[in-house]
C-alpha positions in Angstrom: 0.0 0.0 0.0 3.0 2.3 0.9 4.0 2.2 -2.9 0.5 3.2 -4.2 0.3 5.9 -1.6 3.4 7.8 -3.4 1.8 7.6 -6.9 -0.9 10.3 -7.0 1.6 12.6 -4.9 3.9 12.1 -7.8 1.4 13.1 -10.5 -0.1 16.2 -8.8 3.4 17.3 -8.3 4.4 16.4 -12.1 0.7 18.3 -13.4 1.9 21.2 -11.0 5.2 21.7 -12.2 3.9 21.3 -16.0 2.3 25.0 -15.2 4.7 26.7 -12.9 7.7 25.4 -14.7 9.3 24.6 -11.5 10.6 20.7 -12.0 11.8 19.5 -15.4 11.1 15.5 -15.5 12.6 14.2 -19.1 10.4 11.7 -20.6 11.5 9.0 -22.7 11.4 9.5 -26.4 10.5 6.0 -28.9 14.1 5.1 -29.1 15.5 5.7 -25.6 14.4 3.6 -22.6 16.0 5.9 -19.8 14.7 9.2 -19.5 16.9 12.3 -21.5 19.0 14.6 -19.8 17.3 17.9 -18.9 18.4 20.7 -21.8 19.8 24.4 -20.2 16.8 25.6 -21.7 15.4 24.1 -18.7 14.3 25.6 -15.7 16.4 24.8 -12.4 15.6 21.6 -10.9 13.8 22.2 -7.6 12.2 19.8 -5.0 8.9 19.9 -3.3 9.6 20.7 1.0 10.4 17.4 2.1 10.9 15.6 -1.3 14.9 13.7 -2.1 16.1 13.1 -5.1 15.2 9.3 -4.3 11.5 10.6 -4.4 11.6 12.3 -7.3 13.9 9.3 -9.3 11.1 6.9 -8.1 8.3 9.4 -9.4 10.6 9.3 -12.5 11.2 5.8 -12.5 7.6 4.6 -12.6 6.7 6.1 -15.7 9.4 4.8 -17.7 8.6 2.0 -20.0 10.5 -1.0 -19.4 11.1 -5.0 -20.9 7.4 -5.9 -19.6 6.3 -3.1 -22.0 8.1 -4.2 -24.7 6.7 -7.6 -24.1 3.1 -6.2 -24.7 4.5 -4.2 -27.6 5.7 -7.1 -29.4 2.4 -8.3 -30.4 1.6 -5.3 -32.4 -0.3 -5.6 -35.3 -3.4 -7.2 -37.0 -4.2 -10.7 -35.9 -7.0 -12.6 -37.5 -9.2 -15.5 -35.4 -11.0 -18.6 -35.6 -12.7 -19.0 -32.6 -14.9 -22.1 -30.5 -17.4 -20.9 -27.9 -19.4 -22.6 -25.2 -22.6 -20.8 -23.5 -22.0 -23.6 -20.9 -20.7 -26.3 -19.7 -21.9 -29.6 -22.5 -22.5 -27.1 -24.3 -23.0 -27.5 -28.0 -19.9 -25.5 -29.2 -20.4 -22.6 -31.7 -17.4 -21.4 -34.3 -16.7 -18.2 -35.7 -14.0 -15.5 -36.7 -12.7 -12.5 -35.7 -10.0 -9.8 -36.2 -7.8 -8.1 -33.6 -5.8 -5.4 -34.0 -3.3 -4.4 -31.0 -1.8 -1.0 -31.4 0.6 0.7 -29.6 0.0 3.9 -27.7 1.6 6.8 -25.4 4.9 5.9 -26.4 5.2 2.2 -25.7 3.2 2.3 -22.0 0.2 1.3 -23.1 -1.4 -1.1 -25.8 -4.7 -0.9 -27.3 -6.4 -3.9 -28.5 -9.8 -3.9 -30.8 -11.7 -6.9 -31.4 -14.2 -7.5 -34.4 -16.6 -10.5 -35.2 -19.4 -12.1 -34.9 -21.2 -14.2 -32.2 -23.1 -17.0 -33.6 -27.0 -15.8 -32.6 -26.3 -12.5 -31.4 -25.0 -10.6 -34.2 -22.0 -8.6 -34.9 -19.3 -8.0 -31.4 -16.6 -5.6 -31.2 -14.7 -4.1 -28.0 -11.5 -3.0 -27.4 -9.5 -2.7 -24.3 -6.3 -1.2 -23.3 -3.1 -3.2 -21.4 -0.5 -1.9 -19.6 2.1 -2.6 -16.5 2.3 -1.1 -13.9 6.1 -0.5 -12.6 4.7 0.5 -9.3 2.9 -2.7 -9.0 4.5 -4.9 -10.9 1.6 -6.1 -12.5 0.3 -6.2 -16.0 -3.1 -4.2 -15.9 -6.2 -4.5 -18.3 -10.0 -3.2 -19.3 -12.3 -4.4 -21.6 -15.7 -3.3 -22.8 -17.8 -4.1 -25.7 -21.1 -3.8 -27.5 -22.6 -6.9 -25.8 -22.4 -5.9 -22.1 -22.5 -2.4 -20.3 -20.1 -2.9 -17.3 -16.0 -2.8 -17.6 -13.9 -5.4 -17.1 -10.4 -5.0 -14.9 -8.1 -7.6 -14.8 -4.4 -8.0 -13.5 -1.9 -10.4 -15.2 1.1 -12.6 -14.5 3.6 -13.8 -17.1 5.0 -16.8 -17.2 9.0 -17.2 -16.4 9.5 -18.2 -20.1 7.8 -14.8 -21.2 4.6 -17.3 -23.5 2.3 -17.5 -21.3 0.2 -14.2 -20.1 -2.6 -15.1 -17.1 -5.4 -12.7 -16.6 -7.6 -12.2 -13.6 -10.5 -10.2 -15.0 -13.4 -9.0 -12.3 -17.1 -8.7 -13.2 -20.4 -8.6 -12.3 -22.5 -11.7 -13.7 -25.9 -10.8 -15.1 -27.0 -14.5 -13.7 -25.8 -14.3 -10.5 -25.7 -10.3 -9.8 -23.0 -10.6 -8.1 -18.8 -10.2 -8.3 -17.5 -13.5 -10.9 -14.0 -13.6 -12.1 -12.9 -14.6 -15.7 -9.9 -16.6 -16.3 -8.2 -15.5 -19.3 -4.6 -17.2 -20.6 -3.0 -15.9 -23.7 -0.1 -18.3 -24.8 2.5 -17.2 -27.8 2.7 -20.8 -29.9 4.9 -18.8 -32.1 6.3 -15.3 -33.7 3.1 -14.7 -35.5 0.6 -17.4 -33.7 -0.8 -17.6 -30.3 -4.2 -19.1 -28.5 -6.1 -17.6 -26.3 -8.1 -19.6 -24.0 -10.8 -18.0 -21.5 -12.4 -19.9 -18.5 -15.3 -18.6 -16.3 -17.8 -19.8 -13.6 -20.8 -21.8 -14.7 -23.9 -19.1 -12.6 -25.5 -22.3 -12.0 -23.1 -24.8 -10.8 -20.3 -22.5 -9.6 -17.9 -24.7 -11.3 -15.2 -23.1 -13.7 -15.2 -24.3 -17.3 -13.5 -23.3 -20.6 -15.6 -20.5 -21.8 -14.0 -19.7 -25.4 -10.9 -20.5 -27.7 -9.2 -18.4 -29.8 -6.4 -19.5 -32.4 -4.9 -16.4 -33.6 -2.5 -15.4 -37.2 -0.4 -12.1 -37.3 -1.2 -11.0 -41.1 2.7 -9.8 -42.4 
């Protein structure tokens, strides 16, 4: 909690200084991955009362983009989809396909992914949602909406220690139950321009956890 607690200190601080041209805090550019030095066009360097520079390197620190960024950046680009769904568990399955594209946004922190389709029996789906990590938390970080529901989705993820395998934890509220579910969601890279994505959920009326959807996915050249 003590590392959370620092954050929005850190970017009321940063907005303040933006205005009173009081701190200069070099951000890095596309090709660098440690922040610039400050130019002498700069305004003197100056601490808030009580700050060190060990604050203000932290500050500093957690909004520079980093390998786990680069991991999420690697899968730029547009993916096409043949996916299986099951509405529950026996369930007859139902096939389809779909198109994500993943692009990358402010600078390598973030990227945004956009998913077209169609679900068999309910018509045309698209969402999109937006992935990050968090070098504060040291957590990959996630939202989702889309056309079929009306709530967002948060999830948190863990990478594997061979870097193919990305596990999500995304929270929800289930229409069934009306209350708090959790979706299971584990994107594995089969190859440089292949991966699967497999999601897992609750059954509402068992409570029992069963594979939801499958995606096999192609990165187009």
């Amino acid at each position: 909690m003590k590392s959370r607690s620092l954050a929005p200190t850190c970017l009321a601080v940063v907005a303040i200084a933006a205005v009173a041209g009081t701190i200069a805090i070099a951000q890095p550019t596309k090709d660098t991955k440690a922040p610039a030095k400050p130019s002498a066009t700069q305004p003197e360097h100056k601490l808030p009362a009580g700050w060190t520079e060990a604050d203000m390197q932290a500050c500093t620190e957690a909004g520079t983009p980093g390998k786990m960024h680069e991991h999420l950046t690697a899968d730029v680009g547009t993916w096409t989809g043949k996916s299986k769904m099951w509405m529950a568990p026996g369930a007859e399955v139902m096939e389809s396909e779909c198109t994500y594209t993943i692009t990358s946004v402010m600078d390598g922190r973030y990227t945004r992914a956009e998913m077209n389709g169609e679900m068999p029996g309910m018509g045309t789906f698209n969402g999109f949602g937006l992935n990050g990590y968090d070098n504060v938390a040291q957590k990959f970080q996630s939202t989702w909406i889309d056309n079929h529901s009306t709530g967002i989705m948060f999830g948190t993820g863990e990478l594997s220690p061979d870097g193919k395998v990305l596990t999500w934890r995304y929270t929800y509220n289930c229409p069934i139950t009306k209350k708090p579910a959790v979706l299971r969601e584990v994107d594995t890279r089969t190859g440089d321009n292949t991966r699967k994505l497999e999601m897992y959920g609750n059954d509402p009326k068992s409570g029992k956890e069963f594979k939801m959807m499958e995606i096999q996915f192609t990165r187009g050249k």
